[in-house]
N, C-alpha and C positions, 0 to 999 in steps of 0.2 A: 471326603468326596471319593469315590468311587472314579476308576479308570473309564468306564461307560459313561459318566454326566460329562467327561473332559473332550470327547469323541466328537468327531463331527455328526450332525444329524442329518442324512439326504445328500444331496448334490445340491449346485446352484442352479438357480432358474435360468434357463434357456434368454429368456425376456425380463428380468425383474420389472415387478407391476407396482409395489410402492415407492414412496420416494428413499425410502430409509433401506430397502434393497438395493436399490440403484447405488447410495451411496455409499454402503458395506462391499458392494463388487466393484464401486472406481478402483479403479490400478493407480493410486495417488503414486505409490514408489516408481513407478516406470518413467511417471511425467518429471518426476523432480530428477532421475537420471539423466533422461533425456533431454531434456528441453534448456537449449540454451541460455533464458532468462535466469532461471533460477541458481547459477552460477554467475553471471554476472552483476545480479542485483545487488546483492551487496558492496561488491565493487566499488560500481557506482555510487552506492550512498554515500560508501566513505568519502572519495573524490568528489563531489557533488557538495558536502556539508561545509569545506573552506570557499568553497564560492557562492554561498545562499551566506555564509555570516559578514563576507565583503559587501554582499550587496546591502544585508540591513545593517553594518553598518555606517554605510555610506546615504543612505534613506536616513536613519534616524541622525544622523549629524547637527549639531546645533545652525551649524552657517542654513543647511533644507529648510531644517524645522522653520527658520524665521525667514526666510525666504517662499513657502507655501504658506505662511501665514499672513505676510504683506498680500501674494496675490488670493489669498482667499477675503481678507478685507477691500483691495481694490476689488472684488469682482460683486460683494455684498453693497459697496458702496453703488455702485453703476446699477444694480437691481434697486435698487430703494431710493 
């Protein structure tokens, strides 16, 4: 390839008019610099993921399980 095909061609549009311009000129790196989520999202997931595995497993516990299963019988019996 030639140093010419590797060049920019023009400048950018003023207004970019399709969609696929709009999203070749977002400034994605700025946002991810910037923007305080994107630093602490992961964070969070970490800390987040030992209290989402307490809770299911305190949901799926066998003592629940037959416990939502008596009152989903009482509640099938009282309809019928």
């Amino acid at each position: 390839m030639s140093d010419k095909a590797v060049e920019k061609v023009g400048r950018p549009m003023k207004y970019p008019y399709t969609f696929s311009a709009k999203i070749a000129q977002f400034p994605l790196k700025h946002y991810i610099q910037k923007q305080w989520i994107w630093k602490y999202y992961f964070v969070a997931f970490g800390l987040c993921i030992p209290v989402f595995y307490k809770i299911s497993k305190l949901a799926n516990s066998p003592e629940n399980k037959k416990k939502w299963a008596e009152s989903q019988a009482k509640e099938a019996a009282e309809h019928h």
